[in-house]
Structures are given as structure tokens and as C-alpha cells.
C-alpha positions as CSV (number, residue, x, y, z in Angstrom):
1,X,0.0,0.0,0.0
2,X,1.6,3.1,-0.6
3,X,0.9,6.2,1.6
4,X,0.3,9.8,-0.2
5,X,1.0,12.6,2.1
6,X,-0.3,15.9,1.2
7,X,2.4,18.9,0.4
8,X,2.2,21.4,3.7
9,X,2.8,24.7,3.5
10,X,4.1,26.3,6.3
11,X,2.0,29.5,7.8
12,X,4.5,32.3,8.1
13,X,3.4,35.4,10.5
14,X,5.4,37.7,8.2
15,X,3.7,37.2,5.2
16,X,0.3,37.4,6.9
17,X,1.5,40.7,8.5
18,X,2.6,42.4,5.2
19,X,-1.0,41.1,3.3
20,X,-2.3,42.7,6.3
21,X,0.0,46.2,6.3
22,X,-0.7,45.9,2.1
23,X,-4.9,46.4,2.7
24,X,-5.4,47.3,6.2
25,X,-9.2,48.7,5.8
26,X,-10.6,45.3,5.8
27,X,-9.1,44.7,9.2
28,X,-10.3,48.0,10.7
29,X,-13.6,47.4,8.9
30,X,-13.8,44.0,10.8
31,X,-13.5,45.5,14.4
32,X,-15.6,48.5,14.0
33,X,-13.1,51.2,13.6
34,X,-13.9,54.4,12.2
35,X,-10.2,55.7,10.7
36,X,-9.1,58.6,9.1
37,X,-6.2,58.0,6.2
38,X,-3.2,60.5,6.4
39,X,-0.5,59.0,3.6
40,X,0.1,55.5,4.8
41,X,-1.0,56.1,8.2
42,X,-4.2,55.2,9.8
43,X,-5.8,57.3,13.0
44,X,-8.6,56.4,15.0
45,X,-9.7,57.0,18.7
46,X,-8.3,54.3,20.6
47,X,-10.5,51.5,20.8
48,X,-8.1,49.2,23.1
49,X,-8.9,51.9,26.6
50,X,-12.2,53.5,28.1
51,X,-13.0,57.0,27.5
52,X,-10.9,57.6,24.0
53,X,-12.5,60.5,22.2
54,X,-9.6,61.8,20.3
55,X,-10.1,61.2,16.8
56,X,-6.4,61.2,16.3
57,X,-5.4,59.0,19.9
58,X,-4.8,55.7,17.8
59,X,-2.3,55.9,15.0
60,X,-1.0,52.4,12.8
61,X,1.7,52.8,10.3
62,X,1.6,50.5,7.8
63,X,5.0,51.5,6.7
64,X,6.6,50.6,10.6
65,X,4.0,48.2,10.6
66,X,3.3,49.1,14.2
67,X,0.5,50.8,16.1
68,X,0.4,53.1,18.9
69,X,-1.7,54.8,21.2
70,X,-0.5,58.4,21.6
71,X,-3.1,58.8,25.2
72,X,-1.9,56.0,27.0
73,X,0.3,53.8,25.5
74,X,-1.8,50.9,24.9
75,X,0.8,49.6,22.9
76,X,3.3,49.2,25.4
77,X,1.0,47.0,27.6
78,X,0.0,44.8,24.5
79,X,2.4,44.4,22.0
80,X,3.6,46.8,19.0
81,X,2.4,44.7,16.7
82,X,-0.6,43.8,14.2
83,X,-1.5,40.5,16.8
84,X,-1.3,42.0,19.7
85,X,-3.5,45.0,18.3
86,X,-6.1,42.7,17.4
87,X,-6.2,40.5,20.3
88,X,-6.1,44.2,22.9
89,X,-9.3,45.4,20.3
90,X,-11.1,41.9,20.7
91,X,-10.4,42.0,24.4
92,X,-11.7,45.6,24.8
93,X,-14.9,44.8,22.9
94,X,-15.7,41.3,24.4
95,X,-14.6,42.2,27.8
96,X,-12.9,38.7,28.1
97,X,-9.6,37.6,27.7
98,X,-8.2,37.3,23.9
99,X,-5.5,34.5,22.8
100,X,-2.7,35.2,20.3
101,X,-4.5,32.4,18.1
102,X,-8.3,34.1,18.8
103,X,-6.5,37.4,17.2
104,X,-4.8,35.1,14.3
105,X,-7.7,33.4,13.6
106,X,-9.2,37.0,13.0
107,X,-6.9,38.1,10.8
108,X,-7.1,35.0,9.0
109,X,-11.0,35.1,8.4
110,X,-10.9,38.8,7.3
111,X,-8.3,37.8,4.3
112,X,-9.6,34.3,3.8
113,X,-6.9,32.8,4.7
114,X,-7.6,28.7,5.7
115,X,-6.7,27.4,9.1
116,X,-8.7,24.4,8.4
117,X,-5.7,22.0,9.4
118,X,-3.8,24.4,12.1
119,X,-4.1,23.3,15.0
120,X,-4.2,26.1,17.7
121,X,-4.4,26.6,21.4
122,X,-4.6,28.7,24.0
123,X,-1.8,30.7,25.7
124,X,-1.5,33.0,28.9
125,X,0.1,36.2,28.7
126,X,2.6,35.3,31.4
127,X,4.0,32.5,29.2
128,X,7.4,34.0,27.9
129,X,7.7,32.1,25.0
130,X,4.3,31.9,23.6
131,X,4.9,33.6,20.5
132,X,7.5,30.9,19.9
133,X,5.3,28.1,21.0
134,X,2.7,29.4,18.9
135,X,5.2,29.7,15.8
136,X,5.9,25.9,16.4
137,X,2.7,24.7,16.1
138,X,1.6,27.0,12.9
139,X,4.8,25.6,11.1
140,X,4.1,22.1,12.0
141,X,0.6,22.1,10.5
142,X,-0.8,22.7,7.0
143,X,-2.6,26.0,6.0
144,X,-3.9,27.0,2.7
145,X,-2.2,29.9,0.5
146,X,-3.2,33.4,0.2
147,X,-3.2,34.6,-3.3
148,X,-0.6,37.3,-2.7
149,X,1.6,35.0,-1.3
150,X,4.6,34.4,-3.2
């Protein structure tokens, strides 16, 4: 009998961040945030902390790639980066605690990207390494291409 294994492809968190930085008004669109364009920068009220009604409090660059909360520093309690924005905007608006793979899975719904066959699970902010753990498991399991991945 001869076994036929299927061709994996690896998901990579880079490319998934630069589809998202390439088109970033679907993601915006996806958690309810009203944005104002400036060049290739994005400003919003914060919608990670209670009480934001500065139109101009959030800011993401999709050149840095980064976010940042110019009224208290959301970013530096979450994360810099497009994950960790997404999981602090989930948690705000759910009022319940947000995994690194709830925020992937997001992303990955918004661009139709297929997790079918990743496996995921849940990790605790206090975990040091759960980025890398996380990274381990998405490269051991299959996912579907994006189109704009090359």
C-alpha cells in the first residue's frame, strides 16, 4: 500500500503581516473602527482603553508596521504589533480575555486565509515564549495559500 501525504505549507506570521499592512481597511472594517487616512498612516480614537475620544489617539503605520496609542500607550502594555493589536481590540470589545491564536484566527477570516488544518491553542500572557510556541505549532501544520503570497 503506498501512503500519499499531502504537500504542507508552512503558515508564516510575516507574510500574513505584510498582506495585512498591504490592505489594512478590511481589518479596521472587521472591528468596527472608524479611521481617518493620512499617507500610509491610519488614526482612529483608541479602541483598546475606556474613554478615548480623540479622533487622532490611535495611529498604525503601515509603513513601521506598528500601532500606537498616543493617550496611553496601549501599545506598550500589548504588544507593537498587528496580533497584539487585534487581540487588545477583541479583548476591549468582548470584555474577556483574547488568545494570540483568537487574534490570528481573525486576521485569517478577514483575508480568507484557511486554518482548516492548524491546529491552535490557548496561551496566557505570562508564558514567555508563547509567541514561539505558537510559531511551532503554525509551522508544523498545514494551511492554505493566500493569493498574494509568493
Amino acid at each position: 500500500m503506498i501512503e500519499m501525504k499531502s504537500k504542507r505549507q508552512k503558515l508564516d506570521l510575516n507574510k500574513i503581516r505584510n498582506i495585512v499592512f498591504k490592505n489594512i481597511e478590511p481589518l479596521l472594517d472587521s472591528l468596527d473602527i472608524k479611521y481617518e487616512q493620512v499617507g500610509p498612516n491610519y488614526f482612529s480614537v483608541c479602541p483598546v482603553h475606556e474613554g478615548s475620544d480623540n479622533s487622532r489617539a490611535l495611529s498604525i503605520s503601515t509603513d513601521r508596521m506598528s500601532w500606537r496609542c498616543w493617550t496611553r500607550g496601549c501599545q506598550e502594555s500589548h504588544g507593537k504589533d498587528i496580533y497584539s493589536f487585534v487581540r487588545a481590540v477583541l479583548a476591549a470589545t468582548s470584555a474577556k480575555e483574547v488568545s494570540f491564536s483568537d487574534a490570528l484566527k481573525h486576521i485569517c477570516k478577514v483575508y480568507k486565509i484557511n486554518t482548516r488544518n492548524v491546529e491552535h491553542q490557548k496561551v496566557s500572557q505570562e508564558s514567555p515564549s508563547e509567541l514561539a510556541e505558537i510559531v511551532k505549532i503554525f509551522n508544523e501544520k498545514t494551511c492554505a495559500s493566500y493569493r498574494d503570497w509568493e
